[in-house]
N, CA, C and O atoms as a GROMACS GRO file, in nm:
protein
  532
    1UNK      N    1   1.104  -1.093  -1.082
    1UNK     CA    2   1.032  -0.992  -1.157
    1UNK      C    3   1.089  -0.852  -1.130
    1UNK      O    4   1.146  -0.777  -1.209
    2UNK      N    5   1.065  -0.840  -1.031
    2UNK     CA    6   1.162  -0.684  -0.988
    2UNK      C    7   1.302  -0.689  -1.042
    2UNK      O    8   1.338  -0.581  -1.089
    3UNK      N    9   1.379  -0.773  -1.047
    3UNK     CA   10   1.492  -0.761  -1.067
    3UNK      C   11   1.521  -0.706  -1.240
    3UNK      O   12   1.600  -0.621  -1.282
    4UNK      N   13   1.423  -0.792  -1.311
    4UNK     CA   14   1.400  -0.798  -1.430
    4UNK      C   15   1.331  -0.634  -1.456
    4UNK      O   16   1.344  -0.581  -1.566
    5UNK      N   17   1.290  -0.596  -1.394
    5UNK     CA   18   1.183  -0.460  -1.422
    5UNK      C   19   1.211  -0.404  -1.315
    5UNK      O   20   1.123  -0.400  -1.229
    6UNK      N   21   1.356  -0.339  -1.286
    6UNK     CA   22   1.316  -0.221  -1.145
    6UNK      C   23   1.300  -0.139  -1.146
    6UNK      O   24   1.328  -0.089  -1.037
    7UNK      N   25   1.248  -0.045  -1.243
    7UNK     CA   26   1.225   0.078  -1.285
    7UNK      C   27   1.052   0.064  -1.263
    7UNK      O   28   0.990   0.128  -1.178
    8UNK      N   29   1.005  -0.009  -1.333
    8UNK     CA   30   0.820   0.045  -1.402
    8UNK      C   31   0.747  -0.087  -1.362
    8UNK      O   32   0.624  -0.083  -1.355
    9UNK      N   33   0.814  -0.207  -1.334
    9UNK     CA   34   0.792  -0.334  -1.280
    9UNK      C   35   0.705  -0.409  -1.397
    9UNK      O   36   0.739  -0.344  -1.496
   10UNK      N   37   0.600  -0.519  -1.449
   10UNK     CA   38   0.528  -0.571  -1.490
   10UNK      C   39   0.458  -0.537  -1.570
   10UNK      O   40   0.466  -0.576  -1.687
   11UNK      N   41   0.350  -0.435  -1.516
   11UNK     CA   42   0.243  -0.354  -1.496
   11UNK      C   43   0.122  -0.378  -1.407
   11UNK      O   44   0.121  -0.483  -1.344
   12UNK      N   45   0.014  -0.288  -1.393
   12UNK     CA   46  -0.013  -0.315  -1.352
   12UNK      C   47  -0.164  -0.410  -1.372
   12UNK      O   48  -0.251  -0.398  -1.459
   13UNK      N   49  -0.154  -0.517  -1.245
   13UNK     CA   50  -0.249  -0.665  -1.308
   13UNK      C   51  -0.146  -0.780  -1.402
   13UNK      O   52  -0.161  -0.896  -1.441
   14UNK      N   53  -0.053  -0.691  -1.410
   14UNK     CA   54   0.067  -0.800  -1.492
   14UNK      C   55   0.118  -0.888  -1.466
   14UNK      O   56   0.195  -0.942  -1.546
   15UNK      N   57   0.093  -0.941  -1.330
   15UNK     CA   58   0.230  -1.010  -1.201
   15UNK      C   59   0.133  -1.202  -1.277
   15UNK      O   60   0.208  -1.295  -1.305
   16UNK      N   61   0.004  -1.215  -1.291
   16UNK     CA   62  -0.006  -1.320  -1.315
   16UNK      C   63   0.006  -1.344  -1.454
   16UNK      O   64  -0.034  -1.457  -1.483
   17UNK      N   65   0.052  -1.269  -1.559
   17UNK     CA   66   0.086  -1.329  -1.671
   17UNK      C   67   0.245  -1.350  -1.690
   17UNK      O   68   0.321  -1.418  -1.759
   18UNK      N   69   0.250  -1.247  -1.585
   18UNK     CA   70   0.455  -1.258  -1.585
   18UNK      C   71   0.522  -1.361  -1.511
   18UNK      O   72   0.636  -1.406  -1.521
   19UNK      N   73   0.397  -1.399  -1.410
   19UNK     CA   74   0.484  -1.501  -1.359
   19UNK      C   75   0.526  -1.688  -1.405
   19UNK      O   76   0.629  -1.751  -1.383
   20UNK      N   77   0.430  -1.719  -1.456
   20UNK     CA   78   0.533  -1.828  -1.544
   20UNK      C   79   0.659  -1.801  -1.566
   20UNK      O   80   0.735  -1.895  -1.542
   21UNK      N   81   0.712  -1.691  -1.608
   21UNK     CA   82   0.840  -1.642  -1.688
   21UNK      C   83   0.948  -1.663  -1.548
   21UNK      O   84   1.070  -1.673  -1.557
   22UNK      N   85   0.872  -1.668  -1.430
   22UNK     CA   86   1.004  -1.608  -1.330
   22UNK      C   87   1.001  -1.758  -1.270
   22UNK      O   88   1.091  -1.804  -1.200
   23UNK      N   89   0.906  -1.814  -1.302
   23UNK     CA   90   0.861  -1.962  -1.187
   23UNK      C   91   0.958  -2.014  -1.148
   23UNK      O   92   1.055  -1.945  -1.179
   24UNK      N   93   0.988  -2.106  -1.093
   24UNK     CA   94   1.083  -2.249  -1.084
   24UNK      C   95   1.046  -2.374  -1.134
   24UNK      O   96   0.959  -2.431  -1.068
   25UNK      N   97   1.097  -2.444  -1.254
   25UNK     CA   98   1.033  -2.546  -1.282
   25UNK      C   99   0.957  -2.637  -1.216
   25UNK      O  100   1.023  -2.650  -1.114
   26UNK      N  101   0.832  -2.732  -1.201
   26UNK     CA  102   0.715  -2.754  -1.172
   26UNK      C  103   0.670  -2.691  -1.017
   26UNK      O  104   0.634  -2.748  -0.914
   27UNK      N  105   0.692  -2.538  -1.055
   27UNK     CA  106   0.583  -2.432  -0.948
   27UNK      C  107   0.415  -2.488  -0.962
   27UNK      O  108   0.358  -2.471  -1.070
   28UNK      N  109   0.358  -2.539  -0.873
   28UNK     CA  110   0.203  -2.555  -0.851
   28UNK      C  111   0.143  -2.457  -0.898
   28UNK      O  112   0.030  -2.482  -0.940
   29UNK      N  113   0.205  -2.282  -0.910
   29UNK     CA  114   0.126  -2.238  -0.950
   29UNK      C  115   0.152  -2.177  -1.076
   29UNK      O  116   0.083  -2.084  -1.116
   30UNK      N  117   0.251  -2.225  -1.144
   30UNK     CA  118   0.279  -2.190  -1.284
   30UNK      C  119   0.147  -2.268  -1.353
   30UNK      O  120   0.082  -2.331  -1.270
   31UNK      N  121   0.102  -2.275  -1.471
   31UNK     CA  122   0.010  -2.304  -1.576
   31UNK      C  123   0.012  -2.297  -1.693
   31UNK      O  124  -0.062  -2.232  -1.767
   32UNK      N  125   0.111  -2.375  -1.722
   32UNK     CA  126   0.210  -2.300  -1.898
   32UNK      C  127   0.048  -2.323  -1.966
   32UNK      O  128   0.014  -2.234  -2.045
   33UNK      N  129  -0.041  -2.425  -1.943
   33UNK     CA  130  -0.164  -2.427  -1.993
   33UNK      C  131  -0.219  -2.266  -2.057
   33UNK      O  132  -0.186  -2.214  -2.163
   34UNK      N  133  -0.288  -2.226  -1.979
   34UNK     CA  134  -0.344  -2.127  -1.935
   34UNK      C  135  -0.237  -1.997  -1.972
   34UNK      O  136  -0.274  -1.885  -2.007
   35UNK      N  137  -0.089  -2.044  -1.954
   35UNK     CA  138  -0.013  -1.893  -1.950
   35UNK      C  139  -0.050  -1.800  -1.807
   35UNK      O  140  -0.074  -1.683  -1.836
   36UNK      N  141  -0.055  -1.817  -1.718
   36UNK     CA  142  -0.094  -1.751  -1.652
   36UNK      C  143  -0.028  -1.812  -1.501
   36UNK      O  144   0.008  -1.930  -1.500
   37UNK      N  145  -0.016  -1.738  -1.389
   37UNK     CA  146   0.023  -1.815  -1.266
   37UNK      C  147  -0.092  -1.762  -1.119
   37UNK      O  148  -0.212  -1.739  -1.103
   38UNK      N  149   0.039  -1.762  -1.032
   38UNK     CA  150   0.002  -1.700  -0.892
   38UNK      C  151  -0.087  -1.556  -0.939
   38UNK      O  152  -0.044  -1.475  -1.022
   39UNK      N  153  -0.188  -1.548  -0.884
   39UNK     CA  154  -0.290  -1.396  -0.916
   39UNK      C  155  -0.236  -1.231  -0.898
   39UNK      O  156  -0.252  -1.139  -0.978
   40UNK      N  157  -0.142  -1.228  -0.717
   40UNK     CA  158  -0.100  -1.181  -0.681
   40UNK      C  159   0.043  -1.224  -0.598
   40UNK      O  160   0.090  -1.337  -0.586
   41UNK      N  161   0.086  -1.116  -0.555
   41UNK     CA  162   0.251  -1.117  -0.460
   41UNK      C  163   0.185  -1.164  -0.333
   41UNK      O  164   0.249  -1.254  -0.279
   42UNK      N  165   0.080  -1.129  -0.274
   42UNK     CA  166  -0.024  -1.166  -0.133
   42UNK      C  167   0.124  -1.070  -0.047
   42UNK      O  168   0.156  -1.124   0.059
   43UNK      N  169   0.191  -0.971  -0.075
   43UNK     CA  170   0.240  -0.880   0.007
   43UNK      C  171   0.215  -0.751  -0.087
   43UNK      O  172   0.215  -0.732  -0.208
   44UNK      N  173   0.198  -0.684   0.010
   44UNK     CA  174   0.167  -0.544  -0.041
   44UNK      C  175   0.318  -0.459  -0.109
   44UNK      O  176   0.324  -0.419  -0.225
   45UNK      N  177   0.383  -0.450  -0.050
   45UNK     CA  178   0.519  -0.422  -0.074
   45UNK      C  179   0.572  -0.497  -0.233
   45UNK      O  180   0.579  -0.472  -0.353
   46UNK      N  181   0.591  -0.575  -0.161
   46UNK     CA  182   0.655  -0.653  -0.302
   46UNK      C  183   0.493  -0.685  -0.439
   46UNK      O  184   0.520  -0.751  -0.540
   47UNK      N  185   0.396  -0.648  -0.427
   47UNK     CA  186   0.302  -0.635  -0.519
   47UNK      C  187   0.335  -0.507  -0.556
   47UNK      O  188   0.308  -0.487  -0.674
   48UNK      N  189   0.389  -0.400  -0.492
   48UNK     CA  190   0.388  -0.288  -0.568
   48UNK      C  191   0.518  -0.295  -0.644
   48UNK      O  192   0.492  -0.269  -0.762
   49UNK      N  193   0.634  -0.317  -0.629
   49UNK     CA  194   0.764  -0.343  -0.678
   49UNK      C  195   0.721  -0.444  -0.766
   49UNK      O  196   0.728  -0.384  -0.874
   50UNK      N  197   0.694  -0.521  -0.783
   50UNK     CA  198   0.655  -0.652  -0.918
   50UNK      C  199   0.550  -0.580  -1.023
   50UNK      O  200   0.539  -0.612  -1.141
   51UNK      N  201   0.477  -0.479  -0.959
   51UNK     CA  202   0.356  -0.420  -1.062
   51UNK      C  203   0.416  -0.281  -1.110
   51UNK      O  204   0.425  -0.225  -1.219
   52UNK      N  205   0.448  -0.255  -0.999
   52UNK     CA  206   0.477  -0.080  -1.023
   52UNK      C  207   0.617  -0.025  -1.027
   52UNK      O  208   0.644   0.083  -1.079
   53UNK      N  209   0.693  -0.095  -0.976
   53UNK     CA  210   0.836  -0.121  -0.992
   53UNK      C  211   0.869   0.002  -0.921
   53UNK      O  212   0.786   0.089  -0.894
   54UNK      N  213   1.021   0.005  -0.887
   54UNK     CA  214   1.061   0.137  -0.764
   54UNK      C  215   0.991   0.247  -0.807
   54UNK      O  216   0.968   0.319  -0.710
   55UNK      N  217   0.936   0.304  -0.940
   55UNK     CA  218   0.927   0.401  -0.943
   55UNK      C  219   0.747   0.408  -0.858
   55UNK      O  220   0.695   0.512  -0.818
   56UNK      N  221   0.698   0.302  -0.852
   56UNK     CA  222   0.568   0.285  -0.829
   56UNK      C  223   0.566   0.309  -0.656
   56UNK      O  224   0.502   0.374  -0.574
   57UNK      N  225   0.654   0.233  -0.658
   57UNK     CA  226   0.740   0.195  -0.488
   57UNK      C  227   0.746   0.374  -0.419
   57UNK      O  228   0.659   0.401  -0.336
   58UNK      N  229   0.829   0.464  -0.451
   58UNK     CA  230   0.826   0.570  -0.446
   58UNK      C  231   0.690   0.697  -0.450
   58UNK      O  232   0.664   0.776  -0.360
   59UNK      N  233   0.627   0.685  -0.567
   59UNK     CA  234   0.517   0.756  -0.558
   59UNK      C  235   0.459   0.728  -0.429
   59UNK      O  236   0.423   0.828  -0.368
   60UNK      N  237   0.431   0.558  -0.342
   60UNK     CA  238   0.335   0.470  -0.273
   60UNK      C  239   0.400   0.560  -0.139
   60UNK      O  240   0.321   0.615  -0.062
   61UNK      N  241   0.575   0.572  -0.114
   61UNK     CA  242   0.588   0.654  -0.006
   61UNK      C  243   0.588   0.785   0.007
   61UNK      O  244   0.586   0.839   0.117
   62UNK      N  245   0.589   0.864  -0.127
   62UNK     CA  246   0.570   0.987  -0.112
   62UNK      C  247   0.448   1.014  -0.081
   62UNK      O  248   0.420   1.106  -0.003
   63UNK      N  249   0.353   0.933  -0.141
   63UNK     CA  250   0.207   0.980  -0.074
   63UNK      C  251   0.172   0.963   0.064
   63UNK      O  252   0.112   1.051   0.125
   64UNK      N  253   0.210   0.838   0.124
   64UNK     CA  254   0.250   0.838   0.277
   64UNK      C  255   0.265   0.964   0.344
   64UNK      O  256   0.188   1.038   0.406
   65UNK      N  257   0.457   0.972   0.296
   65UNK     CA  258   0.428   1.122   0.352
   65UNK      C  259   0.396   1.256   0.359
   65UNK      O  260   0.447   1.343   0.430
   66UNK      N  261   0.287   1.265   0.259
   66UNK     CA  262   0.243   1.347   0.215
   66UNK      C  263   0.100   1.359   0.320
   66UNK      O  264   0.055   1.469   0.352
   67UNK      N  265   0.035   1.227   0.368
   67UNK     CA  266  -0.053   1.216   0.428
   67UNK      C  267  -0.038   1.168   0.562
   67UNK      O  268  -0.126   1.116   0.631
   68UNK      N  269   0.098   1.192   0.597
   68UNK     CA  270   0.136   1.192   0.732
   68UNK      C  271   0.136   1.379   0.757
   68UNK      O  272   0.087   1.427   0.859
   69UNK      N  273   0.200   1.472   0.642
   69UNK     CA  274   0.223   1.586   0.675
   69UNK      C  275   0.079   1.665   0.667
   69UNK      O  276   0.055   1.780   0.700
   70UNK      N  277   0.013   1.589   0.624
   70UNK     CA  278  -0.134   1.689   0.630
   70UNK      C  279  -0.192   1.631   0.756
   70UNK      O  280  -0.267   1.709   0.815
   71UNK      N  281  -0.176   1.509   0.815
   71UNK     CA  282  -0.229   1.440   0.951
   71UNK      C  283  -0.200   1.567   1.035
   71UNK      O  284  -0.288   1.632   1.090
   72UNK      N  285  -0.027   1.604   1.040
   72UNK     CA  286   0.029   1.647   1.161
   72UNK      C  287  -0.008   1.809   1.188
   72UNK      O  288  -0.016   1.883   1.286
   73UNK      N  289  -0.027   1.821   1.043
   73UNK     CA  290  -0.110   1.997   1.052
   73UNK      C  291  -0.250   2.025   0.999
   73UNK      O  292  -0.280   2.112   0.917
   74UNK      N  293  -0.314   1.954   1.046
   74UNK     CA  294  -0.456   1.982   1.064
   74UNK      C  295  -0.483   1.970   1.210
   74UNK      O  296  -0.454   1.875   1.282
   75UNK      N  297  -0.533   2.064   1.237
   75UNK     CA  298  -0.665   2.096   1.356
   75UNK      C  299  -0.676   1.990   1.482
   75UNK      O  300  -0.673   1.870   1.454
   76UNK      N  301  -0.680   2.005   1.536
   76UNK     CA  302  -0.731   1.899   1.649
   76UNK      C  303  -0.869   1.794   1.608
   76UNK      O  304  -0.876   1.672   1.590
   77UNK      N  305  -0.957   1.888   1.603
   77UNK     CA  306  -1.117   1.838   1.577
   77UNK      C  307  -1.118   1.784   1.456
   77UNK      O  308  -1.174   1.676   1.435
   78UNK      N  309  -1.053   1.855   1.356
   78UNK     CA  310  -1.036   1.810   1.220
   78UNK      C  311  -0.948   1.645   1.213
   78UNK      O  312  -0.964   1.580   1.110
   79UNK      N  313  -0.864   1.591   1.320
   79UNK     CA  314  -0.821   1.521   1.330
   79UNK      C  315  -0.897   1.438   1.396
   79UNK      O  316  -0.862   1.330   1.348
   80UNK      N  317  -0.982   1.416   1.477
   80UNK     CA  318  -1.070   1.370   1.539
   80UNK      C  319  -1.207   1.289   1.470
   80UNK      O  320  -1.255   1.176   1.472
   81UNK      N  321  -1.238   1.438   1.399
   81UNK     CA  322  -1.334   1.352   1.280
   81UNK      C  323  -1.287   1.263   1.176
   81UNK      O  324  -1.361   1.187   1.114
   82UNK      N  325  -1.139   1.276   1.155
   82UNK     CA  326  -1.067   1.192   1.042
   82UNK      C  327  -1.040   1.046   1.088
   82UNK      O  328  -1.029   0.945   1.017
   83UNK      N  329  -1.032   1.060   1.228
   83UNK     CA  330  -1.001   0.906   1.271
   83UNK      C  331  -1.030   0.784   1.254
   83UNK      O  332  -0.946   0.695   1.270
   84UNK      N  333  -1.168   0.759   1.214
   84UNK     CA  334  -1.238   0.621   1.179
   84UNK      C  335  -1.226   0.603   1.068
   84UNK      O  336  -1.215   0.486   1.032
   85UNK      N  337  -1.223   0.706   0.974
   85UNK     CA  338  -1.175   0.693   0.847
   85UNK      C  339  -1.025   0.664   0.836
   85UNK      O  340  -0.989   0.573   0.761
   86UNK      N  341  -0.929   0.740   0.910
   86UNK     CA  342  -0.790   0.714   0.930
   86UNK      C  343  -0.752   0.551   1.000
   86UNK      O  344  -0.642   0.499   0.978
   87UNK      N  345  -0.811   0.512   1.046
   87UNK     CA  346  -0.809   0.412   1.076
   87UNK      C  347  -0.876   0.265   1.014
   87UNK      O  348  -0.844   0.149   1.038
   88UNK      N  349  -0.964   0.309   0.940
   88UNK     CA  350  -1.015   0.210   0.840
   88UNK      C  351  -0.863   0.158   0.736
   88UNK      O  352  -0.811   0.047   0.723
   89UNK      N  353  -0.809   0.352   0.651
   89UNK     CA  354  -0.734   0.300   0.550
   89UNK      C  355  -0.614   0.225   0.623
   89UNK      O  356  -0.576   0.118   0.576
   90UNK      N  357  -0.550   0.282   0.746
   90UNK     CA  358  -0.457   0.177   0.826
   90UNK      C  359  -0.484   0.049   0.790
   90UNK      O  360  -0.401  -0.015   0.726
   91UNK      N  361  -0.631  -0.018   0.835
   91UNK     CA  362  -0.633  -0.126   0.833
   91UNK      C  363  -0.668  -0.240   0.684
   91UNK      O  364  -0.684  -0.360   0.664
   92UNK      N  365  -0.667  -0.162   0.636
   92UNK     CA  366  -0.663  -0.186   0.453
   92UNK      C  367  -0.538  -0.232   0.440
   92UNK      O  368  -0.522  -0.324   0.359
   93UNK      N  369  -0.432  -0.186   0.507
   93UNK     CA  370  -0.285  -0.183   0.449
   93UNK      C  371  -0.197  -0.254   0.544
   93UNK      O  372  -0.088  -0.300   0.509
   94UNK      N  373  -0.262  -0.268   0.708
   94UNK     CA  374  -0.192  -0.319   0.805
   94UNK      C  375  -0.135  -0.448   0.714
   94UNK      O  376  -0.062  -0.443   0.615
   95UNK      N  377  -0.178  -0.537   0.763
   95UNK     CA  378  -0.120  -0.669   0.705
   95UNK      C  379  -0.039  -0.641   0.597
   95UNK      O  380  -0.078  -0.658   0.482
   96UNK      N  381   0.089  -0.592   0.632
   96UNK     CA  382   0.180  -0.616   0.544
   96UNK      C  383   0.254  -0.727   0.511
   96UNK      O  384   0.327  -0.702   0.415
   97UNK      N  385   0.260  -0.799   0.537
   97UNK     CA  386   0.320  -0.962   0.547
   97UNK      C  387   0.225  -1.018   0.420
   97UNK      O  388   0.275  -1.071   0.321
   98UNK      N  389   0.093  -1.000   0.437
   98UNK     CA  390  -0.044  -1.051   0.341
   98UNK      C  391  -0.107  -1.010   0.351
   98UNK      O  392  -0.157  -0.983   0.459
   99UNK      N  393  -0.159  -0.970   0.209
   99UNK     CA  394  -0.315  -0.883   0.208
   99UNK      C  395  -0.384  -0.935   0.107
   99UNK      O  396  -0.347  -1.039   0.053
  100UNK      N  397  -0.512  -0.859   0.061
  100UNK     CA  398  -0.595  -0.947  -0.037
  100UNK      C  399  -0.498  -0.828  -0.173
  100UNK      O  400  -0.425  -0.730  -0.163
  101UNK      N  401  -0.550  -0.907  -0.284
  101UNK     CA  402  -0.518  -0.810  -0.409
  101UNK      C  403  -0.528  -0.701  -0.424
  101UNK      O  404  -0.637  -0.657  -0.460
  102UNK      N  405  -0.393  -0.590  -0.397
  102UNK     CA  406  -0.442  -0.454  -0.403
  102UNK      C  407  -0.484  -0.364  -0.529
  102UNK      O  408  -0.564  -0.270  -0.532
  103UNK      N  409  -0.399  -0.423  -0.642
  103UNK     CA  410  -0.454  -0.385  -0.772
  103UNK      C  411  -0.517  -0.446  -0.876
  103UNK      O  412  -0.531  -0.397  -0.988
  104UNK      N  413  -0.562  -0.569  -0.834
  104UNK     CA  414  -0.673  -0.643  -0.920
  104UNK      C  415  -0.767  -0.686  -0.845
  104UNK      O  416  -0.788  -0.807  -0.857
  105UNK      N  417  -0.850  -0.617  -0.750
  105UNK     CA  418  -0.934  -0.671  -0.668
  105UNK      C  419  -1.019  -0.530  -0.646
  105UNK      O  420  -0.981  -0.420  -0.686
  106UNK      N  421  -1.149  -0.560  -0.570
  106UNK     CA  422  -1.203  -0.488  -0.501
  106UNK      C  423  -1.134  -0.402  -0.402
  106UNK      O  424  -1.157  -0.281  -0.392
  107UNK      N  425  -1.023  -0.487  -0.305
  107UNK     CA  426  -0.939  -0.425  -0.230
  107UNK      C  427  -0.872  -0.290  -0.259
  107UNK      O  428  -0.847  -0.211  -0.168
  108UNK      N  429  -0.849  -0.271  -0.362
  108UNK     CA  430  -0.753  -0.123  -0.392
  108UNK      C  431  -0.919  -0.022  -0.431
  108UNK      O  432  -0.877   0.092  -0.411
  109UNK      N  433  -1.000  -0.013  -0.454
  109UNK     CA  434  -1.075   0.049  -0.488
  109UNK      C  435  -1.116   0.061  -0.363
  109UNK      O  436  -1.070   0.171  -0.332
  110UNK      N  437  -1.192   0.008  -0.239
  110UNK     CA  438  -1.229   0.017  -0.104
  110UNK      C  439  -1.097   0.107  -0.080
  110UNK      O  440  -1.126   0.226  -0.063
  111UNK      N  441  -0.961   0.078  -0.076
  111UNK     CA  442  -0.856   0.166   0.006
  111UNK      C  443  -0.855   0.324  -0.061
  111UNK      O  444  -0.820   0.413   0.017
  112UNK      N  445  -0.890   0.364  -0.197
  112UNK     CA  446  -0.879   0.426  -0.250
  112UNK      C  447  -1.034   0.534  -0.151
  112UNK      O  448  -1.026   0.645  -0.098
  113UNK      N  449  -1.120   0.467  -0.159
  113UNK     CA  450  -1.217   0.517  -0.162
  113UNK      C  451  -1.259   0.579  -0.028
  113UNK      O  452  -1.335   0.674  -0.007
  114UNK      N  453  -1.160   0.468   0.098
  114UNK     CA  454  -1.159   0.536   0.225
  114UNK      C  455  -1.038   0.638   0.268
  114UNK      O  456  -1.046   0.700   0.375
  115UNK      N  457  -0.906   0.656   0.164
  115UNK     CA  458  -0.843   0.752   0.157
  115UNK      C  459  -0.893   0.839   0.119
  115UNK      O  460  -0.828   0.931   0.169
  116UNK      N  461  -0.988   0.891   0.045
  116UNK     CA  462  -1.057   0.987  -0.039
  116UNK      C  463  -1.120   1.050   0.120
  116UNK      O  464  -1.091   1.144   0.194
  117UNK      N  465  -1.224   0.935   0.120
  117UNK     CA  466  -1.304   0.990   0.276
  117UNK      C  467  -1.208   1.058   0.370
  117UNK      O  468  -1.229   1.176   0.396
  118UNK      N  469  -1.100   0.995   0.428
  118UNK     CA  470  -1.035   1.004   0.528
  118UNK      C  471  -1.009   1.165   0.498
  118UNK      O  472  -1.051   1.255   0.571
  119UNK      N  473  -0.912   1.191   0.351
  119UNK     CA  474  -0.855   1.371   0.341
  119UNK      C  475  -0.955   1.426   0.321
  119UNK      O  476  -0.941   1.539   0.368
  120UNK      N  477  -1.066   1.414   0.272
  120UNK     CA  478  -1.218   1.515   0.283
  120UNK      C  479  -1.228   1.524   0.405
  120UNK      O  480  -1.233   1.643   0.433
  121UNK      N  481  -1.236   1.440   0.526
  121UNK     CA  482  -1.283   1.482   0.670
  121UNK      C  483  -1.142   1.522   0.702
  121UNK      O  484  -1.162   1.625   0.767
  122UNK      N  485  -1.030   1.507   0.698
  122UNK     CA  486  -0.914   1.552   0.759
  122UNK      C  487  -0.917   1.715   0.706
  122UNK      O  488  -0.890   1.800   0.791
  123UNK      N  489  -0.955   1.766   0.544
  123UNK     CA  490  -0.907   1.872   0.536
  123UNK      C  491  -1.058   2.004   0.536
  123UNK      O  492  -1.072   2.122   0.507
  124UNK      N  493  -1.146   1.887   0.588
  124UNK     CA  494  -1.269   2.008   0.611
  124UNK      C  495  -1.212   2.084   0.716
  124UNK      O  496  -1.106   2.060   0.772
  125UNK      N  497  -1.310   2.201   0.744
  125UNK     CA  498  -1.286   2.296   0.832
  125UNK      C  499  -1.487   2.304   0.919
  125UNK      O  500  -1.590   2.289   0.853
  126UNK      N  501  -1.483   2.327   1.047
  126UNK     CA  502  -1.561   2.370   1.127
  126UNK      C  503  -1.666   2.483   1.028
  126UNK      O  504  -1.787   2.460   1.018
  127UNK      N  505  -1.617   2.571   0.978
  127UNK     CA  506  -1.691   2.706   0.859
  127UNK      C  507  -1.773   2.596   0.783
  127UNK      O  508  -1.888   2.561   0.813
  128UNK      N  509  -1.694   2.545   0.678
  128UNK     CA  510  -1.721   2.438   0.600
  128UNK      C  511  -1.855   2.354   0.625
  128UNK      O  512  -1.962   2.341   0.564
  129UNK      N  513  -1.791   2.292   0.763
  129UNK     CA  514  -1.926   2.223   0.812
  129UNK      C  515  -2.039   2.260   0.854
  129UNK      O  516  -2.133   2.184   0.878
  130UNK      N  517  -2.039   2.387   0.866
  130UNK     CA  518  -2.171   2.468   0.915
  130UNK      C  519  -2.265   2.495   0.807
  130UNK      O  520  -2.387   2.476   0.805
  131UNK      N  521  -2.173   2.550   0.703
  131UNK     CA  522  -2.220   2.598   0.574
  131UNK      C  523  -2.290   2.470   0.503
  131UNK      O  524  -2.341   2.495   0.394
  132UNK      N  525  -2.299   2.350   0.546
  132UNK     CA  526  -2.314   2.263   0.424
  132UNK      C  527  -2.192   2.258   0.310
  132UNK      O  528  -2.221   2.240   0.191
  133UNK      N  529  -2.115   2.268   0.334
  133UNK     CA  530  -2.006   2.290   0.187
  133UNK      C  531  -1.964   2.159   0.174
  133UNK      O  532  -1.886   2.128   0.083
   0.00000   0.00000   0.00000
């Protein structure tokens, strides 16, 4: 699939209608029935390259380090309060080898939703928190 799409990949949620097309003849999980195959890549990496293709691949590390460079310059305390949240989305993503469905599942919406948390407490400020803001 990547090879076929390395630019924009599938799309995204696309990987189980595309994959019949890439199968190996009698794949268990091909379903010429149905048209449809395997749900997901069950790797995070290569789910984003099959869905989102390098260019998807790219945005996924620029935001990385984008949220490594706001980690390293925020605050002490501000880093402190970010941690359980910083450590939740870690563990959303650890299992890189296998994970659950990141873009057709509940799973990407939970990671989304504790990244959200995580840069709200990473980029509050002490003022902020006093104020109610």
């Amino acid at each position: 699939m990547i090879a076929a799409n390395p630019w924009t990949g599938v799309g995204v949620r696309g990987f189980r209608y595309a994959y019949p097309r890439y199968a190996l003849p009698g794949d268990p999980f091909a379903t010429p029935a149905s048209r449809e195959g395997a749900f997901y890549a069950h790797q995070i990496v290569l789910e984003i390259l099959s869905e989102s293709g390098v260019l998807g691949l790219a945005l996924w590390l620029l935001g990385a380090a984008l949220a490594l460079r706001m980690w390293r310059r925020a605050p002490q305390d501000a880093r402190a309060r970010a941690w359980p949240a910083g450590v939740a989305v870690l563990a959303a993503v650890f299992p890189l080898n296998t994970t659950l469905a990141f873009y057709s599942a509940w799973w990407g919406l939970l990671f989304w939703w504790l990244l959200a948390l995580w840069i709200g407490v990473l980029g509050s400020t002490d003022a902020e928190r006093a104020h109610g803001a």
